[in-house]
C-alpha positions in Angstrom: 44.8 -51.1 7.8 45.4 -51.6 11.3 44.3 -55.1 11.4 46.2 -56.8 13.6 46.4 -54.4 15.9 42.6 -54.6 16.9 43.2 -59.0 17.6 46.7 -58.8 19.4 45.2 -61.6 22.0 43.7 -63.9 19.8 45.1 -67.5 18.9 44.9 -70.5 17.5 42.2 -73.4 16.4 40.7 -75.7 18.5 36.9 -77.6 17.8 34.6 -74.9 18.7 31.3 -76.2 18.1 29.6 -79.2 19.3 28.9 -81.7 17.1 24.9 -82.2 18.2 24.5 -78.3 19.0 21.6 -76.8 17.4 22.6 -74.2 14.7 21.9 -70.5 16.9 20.8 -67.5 15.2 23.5 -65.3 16.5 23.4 -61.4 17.3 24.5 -59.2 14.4 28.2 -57.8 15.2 28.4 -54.2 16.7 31.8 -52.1 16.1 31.9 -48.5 16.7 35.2 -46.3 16.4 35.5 -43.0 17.5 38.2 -40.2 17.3 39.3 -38.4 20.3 42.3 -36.0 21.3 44.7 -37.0 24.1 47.2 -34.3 24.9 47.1 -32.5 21.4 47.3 -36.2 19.2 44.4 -37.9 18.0 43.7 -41.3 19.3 41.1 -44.1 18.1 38.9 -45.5 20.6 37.0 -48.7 19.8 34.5 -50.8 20.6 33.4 -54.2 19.5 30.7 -56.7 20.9 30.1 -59.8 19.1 28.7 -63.4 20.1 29.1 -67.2 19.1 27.7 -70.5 20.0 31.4 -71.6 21.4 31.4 -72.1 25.0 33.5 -70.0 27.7 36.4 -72.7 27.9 37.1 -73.2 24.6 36.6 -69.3 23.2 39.5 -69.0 26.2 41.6 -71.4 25.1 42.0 -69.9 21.8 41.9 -66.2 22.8 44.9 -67.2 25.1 46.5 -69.3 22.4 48.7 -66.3 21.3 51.4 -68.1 19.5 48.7 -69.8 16.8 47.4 -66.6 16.3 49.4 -66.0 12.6 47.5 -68.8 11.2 44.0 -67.2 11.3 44.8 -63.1 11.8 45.3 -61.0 8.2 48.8 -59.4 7.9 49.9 -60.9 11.5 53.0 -62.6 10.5 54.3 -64.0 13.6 53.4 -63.9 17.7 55.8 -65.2 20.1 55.4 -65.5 23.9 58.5 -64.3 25.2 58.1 -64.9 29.2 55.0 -66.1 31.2 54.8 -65.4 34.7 51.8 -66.3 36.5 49.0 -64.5 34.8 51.3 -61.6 33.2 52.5 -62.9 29.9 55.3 -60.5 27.6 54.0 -61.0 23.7 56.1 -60.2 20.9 54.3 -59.6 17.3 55.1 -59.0 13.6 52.4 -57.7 11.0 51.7 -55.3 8.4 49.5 -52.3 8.9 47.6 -51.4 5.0 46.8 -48.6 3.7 45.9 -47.5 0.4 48.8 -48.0 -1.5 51.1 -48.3 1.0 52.2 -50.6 4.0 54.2 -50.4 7.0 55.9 -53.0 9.0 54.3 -53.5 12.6 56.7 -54.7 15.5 55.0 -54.9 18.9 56.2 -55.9 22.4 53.0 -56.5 24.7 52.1 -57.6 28.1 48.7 -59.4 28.6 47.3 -59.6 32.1 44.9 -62.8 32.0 42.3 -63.0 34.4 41.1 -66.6 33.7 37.6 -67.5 31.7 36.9 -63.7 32.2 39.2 -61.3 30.7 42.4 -59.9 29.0 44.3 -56.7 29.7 46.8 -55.5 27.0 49.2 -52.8 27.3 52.0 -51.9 25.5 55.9 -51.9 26.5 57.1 -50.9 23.3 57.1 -50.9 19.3 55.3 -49.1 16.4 52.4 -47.5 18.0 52.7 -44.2 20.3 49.6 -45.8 22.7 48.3 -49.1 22.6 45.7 -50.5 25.2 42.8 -53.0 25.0 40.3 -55.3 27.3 38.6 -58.2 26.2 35.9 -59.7 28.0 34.0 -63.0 27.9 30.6 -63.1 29.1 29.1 -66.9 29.0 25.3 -66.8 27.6 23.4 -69.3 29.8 20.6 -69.7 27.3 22.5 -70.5 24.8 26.0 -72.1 25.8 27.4 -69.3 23.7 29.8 -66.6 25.2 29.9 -62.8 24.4 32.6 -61.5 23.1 33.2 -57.6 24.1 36.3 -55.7 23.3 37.4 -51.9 24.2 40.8 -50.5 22.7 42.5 -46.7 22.7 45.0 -46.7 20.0 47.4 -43.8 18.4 49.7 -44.8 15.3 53.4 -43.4 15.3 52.3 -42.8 11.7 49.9 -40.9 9.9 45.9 -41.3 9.7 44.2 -39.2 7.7 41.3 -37.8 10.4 37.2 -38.7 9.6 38.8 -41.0 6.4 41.2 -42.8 9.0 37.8 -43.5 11.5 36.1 -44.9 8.2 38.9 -47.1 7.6 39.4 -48.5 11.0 36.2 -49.6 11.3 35.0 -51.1 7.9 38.7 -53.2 8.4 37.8 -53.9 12.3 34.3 -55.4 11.1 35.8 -57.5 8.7 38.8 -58.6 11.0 36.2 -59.2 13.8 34.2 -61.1 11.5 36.6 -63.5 10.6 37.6 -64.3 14.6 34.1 -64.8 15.2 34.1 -67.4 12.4 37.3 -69.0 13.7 36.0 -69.4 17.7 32.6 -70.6 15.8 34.6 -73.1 12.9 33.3 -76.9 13.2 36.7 -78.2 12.7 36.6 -81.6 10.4 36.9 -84.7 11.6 40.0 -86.8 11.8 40.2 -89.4 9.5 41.5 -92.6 11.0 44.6 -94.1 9.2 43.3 -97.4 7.4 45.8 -100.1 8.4 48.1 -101.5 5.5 48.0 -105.3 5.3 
């Protein structure tokens, strides 16, 4: 249900996998979510580590990618850089948050503080959530080529979430969500097909 709220830094496709690169056996996914009161309101905390065979630059270049990040996130309809300056950059996103039977429009405004082939700070300025915060970091595996992928995030809805139910939720939809960005960085895109010249 809160799908796009857990990838609001990731973005668009680029090749991600090299072409002679031996296929890795990669670590299984670890997400863990936990419920925790702040001031009287219950907040989620979350934590996701996850690796692929992508190397540093490129897993960057899409994590930073935000405006391409639609095409590849469930239920994020649009993200739109709004102002970049230096290495703070104002984010703007549409999406729908599921549950049950039921969904509800998502409007965020974000700033992401970048800290080059290392790691993303998100915070937000304003929108649907009453607290929204999240750091990605990229860890390059030497052995490998690969990069590690760990993400921390404290969030609180400005609508309900049903308490152990809600932590149940958020986590069997993070897992999936992460997942599918871990396929994306790792996608072997196909190869261009040359236009055959007309006589």
């Amino acid at each position: 249900m809160m799908r796009f709220l857990l990838f609001l830094l990731l973005g668009a496709a680029a090749q991600l996998a090299l072409a002679q690169a031996p296929k890795l056996e990669l670590p299984k996914l670890e997400v863990s979510v936990n419920r925790a009161d702040h001031e009287g309101q219950h907040m989620y905390e979350v934590d996701a580590t996850g690796t692929v065979a992508a190397p540093l630059p490129k897993v960057w270049r899409i994590l930073t990618g935000y405006e391409r990040m639609a095409e590849f996130v469930p239920d994020m309809e649009s993200c739109k850089v709004l102002s970049r300056n230096g290495n703070e950059v104002i984010i703007e996103q549409f999406g729908v948050a599921r549950f049950l039977f039921m969904s509800k429009t998502i409007h965020l405004i974000v700033r992401a503080i970048e800290q080059p082939m290392s790691s993303i700070d998100i915070s937000l300025i304003s929108g649907d959530m009453k607290h929204y915060e999240s750091h990605w970091e990229l860890i390059p595996v030497p052995e490998t080529g690969g990069t590690k992928i760990v993400y921390k995030g404290r969030l609180m809805p400005n609508f309900y979430v049903p308490g152990i139910l809600g932590s149940k939720m958020i986590r069997g939809d993070i897992e999936r969500m992460m997942s599918a960005v871990l396929a994306r960085l790792d996608r072997k895109d196909a190869p261009r097909v040359e236009a055959i010249p007309q006589p």
